[in-house]
N, C-alpha and C positions, 0 to 999 in steps of 0.2 A: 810027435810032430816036430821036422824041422823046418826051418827060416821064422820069418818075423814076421807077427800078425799083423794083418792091416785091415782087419774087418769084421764085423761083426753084424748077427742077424737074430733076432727071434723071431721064433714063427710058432705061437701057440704055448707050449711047452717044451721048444729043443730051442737050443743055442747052436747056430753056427758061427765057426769060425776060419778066418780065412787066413790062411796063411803064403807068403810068398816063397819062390820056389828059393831053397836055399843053395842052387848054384846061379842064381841069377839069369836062367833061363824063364820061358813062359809057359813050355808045356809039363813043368812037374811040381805045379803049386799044389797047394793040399788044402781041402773045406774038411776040419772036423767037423764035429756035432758030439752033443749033451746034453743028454734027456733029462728032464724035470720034473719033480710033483708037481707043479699048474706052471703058469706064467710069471707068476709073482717068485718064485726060485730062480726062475730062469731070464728074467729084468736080472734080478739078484747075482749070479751068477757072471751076466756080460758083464754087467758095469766092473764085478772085479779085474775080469779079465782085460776091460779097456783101462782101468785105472793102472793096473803092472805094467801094458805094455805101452801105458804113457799116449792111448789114444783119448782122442773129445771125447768127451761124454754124449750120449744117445739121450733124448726124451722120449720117454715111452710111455708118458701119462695117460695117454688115449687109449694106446692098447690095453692096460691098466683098467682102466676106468671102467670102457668096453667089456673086459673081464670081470669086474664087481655085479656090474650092472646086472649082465647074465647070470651071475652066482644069486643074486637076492633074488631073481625069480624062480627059480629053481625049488 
């Protein structure tokens, strides 16, 4: 991926990430994605990803939690 990320997302077990376009246009930005073992990889993962590229940090306790929650019934 080129340009500078300015975004991030979990959704279950994948990370995406947003990247802006690296000629400074708006139709050739880039969303990767990074599939996970659960969500708890994948919290794990973003936060690195935001911590390098110097974004806020995300709380994502709920999602988290949400995910425990359903694992102990299981």
């Amino acid at each position: 991926m080129t340009g500078r990320l300015v975004g991030t997302e979990v959704k279950v077990n994948t990370v995406f990430l947003w990247y802006e376009s690296p000629t400074g246009g708006d139709s050739d930005s880039q969303i990767g994605q990074i599939v996970c073992r659960d969500i708890r990889q994948a919290v794990e993962v973003e936060r690195e990803h935001r911590s390098r590229w110097n974004l806020p940090e995300v709380d994502r306790s709920s999602e988290l939690e949400v995910y425990l929650e359903e694992s102990l019934k299981a």
